[in-house]
C-alpha positions as CSV (number, residue, x, y, z in Angstrom):
1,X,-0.9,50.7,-13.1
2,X,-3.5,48.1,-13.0
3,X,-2.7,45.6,-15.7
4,X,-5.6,42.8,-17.3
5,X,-4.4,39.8,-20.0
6,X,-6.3,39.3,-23.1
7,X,-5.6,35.5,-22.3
8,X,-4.5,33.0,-19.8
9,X,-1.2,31.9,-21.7
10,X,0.1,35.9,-21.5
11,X,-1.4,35.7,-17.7
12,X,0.4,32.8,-16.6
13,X,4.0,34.0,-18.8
14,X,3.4,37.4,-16.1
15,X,2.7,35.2,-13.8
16,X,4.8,32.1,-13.9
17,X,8.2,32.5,-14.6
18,X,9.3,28.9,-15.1
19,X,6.5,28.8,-17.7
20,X,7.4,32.6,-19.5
21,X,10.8,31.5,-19.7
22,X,10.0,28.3,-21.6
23,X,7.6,29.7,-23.9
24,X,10.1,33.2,-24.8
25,X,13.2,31.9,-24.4
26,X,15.7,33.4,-21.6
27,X,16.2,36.8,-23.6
28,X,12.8,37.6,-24.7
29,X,11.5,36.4,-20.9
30,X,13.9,38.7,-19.4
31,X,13.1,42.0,-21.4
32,X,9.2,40.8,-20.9
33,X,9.7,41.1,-17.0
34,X,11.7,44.5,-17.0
35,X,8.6,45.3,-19.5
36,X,5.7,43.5,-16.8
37,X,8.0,45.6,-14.0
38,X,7.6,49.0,-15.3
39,X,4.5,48.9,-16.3
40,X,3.3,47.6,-12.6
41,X,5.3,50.7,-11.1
42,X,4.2,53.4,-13.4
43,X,1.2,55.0,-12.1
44,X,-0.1,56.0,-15.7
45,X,1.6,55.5,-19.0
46,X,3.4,58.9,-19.2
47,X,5.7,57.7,-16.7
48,X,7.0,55.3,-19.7
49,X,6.8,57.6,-22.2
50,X,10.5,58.4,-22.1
51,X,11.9,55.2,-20.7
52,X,13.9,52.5,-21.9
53,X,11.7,50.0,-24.2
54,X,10.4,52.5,-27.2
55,X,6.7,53.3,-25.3
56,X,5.3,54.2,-28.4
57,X,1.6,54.8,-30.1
58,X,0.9,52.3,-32.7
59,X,-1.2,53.7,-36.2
60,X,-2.9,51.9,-39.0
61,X,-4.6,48.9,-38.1
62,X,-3.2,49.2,-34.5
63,X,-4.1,52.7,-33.5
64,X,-5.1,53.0,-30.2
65,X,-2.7,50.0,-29.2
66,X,0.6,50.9,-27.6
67,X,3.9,49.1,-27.9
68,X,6.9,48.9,-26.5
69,X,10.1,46.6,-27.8
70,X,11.3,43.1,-26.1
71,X,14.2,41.5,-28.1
72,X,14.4,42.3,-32.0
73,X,11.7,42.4,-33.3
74,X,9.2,41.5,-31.1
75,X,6.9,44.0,-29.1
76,X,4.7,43.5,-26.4
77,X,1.5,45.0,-27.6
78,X,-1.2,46.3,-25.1
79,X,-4.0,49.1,-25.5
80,X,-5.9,51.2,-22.8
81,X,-8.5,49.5,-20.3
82,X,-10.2,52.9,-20.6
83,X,-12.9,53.7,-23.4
84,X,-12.9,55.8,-24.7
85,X,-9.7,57.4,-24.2
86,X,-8.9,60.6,-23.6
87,X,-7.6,63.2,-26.2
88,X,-6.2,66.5,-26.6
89,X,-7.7,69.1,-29.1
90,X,-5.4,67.9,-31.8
91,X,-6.5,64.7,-31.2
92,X,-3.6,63.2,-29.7
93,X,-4.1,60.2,-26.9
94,X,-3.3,62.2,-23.5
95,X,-1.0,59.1,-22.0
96,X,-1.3,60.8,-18.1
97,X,-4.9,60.0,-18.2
98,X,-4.4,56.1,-19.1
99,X,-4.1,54.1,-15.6
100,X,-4.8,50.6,-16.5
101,X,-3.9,48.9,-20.0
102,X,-4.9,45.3,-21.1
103,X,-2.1,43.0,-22.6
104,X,-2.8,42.0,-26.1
105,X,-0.5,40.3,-27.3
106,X,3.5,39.6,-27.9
107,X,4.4,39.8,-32.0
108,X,6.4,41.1,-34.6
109,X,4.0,43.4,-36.2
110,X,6.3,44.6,-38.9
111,X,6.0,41.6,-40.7
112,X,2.2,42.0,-41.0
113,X,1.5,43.2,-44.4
């Protein structure tokens, strides 16, 4: 999957592992890379659907972001490159069709009230 950063700082953490593991700490640095890993693998975001890190579809404020979990309780937060994307007839984001997502950010989005 072809994967863009919303800023340099989440760049560089992909892309820098000395500087990701001082700015997460060693836990949250190691669940990010398994994270950065899959996603590079996966060929579209189905593929993640059902593994390990809770892929899921944000709502509310967030819908059309995806999530997936790091260490307790923060997510790493990314949406689709493609625009629009692509949805069945009940409306419902068809994950096989996304191919490229941009990371957004990494929060704990339950705390947002």
């Amino acid at each position: 999957m072809l994967i863009t950063f919303a800023n340099r700082k989440l760049k560089k953490c992909a892309n820098n592992d000395r500087f990701a593991l001082k700015e997460m700490g060693k836990k949250r640095f190691e669940f990010f890379k398994k994270r950065m890993t899959a996603l590079l693998v996966a060929k579209n975001l189905e593929e993640l659907r059902h593994q390990p890190g809770h892929w899921h579809e944000l709502t509310g404020n967030r819908k059309g972001q995806w999530a997936c979990t790091l260490d307790q309780p923060y997510r790493l937060i990314f949406e689709p490159v493609e625009k629009p994307v692509f949805t069945d007839t009940d409306n419902k984001f068809i994950w096989i069709e996304i191919k490229a997502v941009e990371i957004i950010e990494i929060t704990n989005y339950h705390k947002e009230g």
